[in-house]
C-alpha positions in Angstrom: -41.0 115.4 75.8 -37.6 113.7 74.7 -39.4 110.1 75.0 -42.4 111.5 72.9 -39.7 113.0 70.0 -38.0 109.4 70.4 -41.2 107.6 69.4 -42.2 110.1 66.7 -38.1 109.3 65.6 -38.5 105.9 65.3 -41.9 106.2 64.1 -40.9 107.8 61.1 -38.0 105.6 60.5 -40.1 102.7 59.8 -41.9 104.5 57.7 -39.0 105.8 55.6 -37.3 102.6 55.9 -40.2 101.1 54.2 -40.5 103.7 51.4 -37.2 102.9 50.4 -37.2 98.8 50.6 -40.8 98.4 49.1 -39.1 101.1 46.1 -36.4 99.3 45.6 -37.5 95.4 46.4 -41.3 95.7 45.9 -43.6 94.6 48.5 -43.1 91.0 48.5 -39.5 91.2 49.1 -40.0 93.5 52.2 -39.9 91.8 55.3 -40.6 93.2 59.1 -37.3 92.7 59.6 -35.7 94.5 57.0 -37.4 97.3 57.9 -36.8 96.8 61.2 -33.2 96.6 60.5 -33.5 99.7 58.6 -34.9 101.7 60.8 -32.8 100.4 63.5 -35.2 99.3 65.6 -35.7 96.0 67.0 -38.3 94.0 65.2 -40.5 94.4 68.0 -40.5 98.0 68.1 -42.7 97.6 64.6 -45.2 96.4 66.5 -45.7 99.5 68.5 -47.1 101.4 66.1 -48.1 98.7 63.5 -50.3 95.9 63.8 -48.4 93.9 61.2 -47.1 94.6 57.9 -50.1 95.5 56.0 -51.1 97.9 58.5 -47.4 99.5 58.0 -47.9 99.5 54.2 -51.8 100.6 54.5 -50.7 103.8 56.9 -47.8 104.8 54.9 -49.5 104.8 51.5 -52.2 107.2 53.5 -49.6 109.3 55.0 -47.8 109.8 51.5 -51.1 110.0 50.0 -51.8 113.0 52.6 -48.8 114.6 51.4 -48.9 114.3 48.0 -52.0 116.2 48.0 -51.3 118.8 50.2 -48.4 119.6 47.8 -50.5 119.3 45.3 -53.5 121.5 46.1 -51.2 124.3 47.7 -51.7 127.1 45.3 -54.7 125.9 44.1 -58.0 127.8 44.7 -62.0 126.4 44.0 -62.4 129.7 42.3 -60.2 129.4 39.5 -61.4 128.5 36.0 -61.5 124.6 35.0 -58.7 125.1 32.7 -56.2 127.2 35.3 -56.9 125.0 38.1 -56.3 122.0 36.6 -52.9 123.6 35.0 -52.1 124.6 38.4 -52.8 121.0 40.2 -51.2 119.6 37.7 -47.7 121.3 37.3 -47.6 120.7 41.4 -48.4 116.9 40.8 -45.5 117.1 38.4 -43.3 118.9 40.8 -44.0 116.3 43.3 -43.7 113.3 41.2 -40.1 115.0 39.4 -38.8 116.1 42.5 -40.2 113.4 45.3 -39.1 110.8 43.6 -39.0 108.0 47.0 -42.5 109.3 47.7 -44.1 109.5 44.1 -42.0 105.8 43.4 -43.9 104.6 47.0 -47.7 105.7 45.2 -46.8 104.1 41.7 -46.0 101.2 43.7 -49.1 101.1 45.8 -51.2 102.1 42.7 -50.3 99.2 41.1 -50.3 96.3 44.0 -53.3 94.3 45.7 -51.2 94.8 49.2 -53.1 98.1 49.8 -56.7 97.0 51.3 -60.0 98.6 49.9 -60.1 101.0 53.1 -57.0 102.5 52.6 -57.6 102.9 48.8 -60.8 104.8 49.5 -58.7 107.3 52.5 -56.2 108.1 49.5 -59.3 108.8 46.8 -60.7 111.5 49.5 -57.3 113.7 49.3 -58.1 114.0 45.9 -61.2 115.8 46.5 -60.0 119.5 45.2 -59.1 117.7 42.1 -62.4 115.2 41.7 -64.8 118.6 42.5 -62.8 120.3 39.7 -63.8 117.6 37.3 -66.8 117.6 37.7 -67.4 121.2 37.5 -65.7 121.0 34.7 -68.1 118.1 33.6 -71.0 120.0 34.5 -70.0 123.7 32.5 -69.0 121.1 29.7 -65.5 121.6 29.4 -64.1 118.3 31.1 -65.1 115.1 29.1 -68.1 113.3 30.6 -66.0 110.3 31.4 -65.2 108.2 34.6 -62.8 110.3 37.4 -60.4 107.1 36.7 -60.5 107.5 33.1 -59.8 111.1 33.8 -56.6 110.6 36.2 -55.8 107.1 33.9 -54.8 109.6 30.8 -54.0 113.4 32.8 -51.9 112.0 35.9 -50.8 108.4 35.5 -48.5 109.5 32.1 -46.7 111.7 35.2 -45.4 108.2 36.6 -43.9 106.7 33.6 -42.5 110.4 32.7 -40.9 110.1 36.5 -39.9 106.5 36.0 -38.2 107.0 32.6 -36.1 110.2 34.1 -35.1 108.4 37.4 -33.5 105.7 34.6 -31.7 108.5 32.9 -33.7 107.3 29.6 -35.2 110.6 29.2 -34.9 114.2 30.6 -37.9 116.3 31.3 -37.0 119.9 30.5 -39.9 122.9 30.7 -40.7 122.2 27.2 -41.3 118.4 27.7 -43.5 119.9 30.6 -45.4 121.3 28.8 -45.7 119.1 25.5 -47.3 116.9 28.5 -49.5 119.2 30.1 -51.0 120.2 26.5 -51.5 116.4 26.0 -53.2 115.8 29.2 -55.4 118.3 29.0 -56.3 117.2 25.6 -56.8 114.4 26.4 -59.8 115.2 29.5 -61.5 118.4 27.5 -64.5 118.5 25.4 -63.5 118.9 22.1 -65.4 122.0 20.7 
């Protein structure tokens, strides 16, 4: 039992260690042994659990991915009207993205870099199912623009990134009205304009 917890331990060092370099060096500039060093681990120990680096950076962009969206979708119920579920996801994205920052920092990174493969791209797409399936209801009872699901998250999520960015520089601080000046906007931005 103590060896398992020691594996799970070390395990999860890696992966924090390599949150925290990729945030603050980008990918390039993240070597195994940085991490490694990190983590305190031996470089060796990586190997354990990771085949090599992009199989580090591919598992932890899922496993942040995973929680993201479970944050996310936590109060969130199918049932709820277009409007109040996506008001609902969306303030918990916020949340997570305000007050995650190392995690949220880790998905803008990964969301903008060729160093996550196809696979692992697709894996982080299907946590966002709740969210995709509430589009296109919305689509469908014509309340959510008939647009492309990238489009969609392009103008209602991404602005959550640059809003985290520009606060974690101390350029600009969110309060609950800037909340909701952006939530207005987003939604505005993915609703059929009657």
């Amino acid at each position: 039992m103590v060896k398992l917890q020691k594996s799970i331990d070390k395990r999860n060092a890696l992966v924090k260690a390599t949150i925290e370099l990729v945030n603050n060096n980008g990918f390039h500039a993240t070597p195994m042994s940085k991490i490694a060093k990190m983590a305190n681990v031996s470089p060796a120990t990586i190997y354990l659990y990771f085949e090599n680096k992009q199989d580090l950076v591919n598992k932890t962009y899922i496993e942040v991915k995973e929680e993201y969206t479970k944050y996310a979708f936590a109060t969130y119920n199918a049932s709820m009207s277009v409007k109040e579920g996506f008001k609902i996801i969306w303030y918990r994205i916020a949340d997570f993205k305000l007050n995650d920052c190392e995690n949220a920092m880790f998905l803008a990174q990964c969301d903008n870099t060729p160093m996550i493969d196809e696979p692992s791209r697709q894996e982080g797409i299907k946590h966002l199912q709740p969210l995709l399936d509430l589009w296109e209801r919305g689509k469908k009872e014509g309340i959510i623009k008939p647009i492309s699901d990238y489009l969609l998250y392009a103008y209602a999520i991404n602005p959550l990134s640059f809003l985290m960015i520009m606060q974690k520089r101390g350029s600009f601080n969110l309060n609950d009205t800037h909340l909701d000046e952006a939530f207005q906007a987003a939604w505005s931005s993915i609703k059929v304009n009657n």
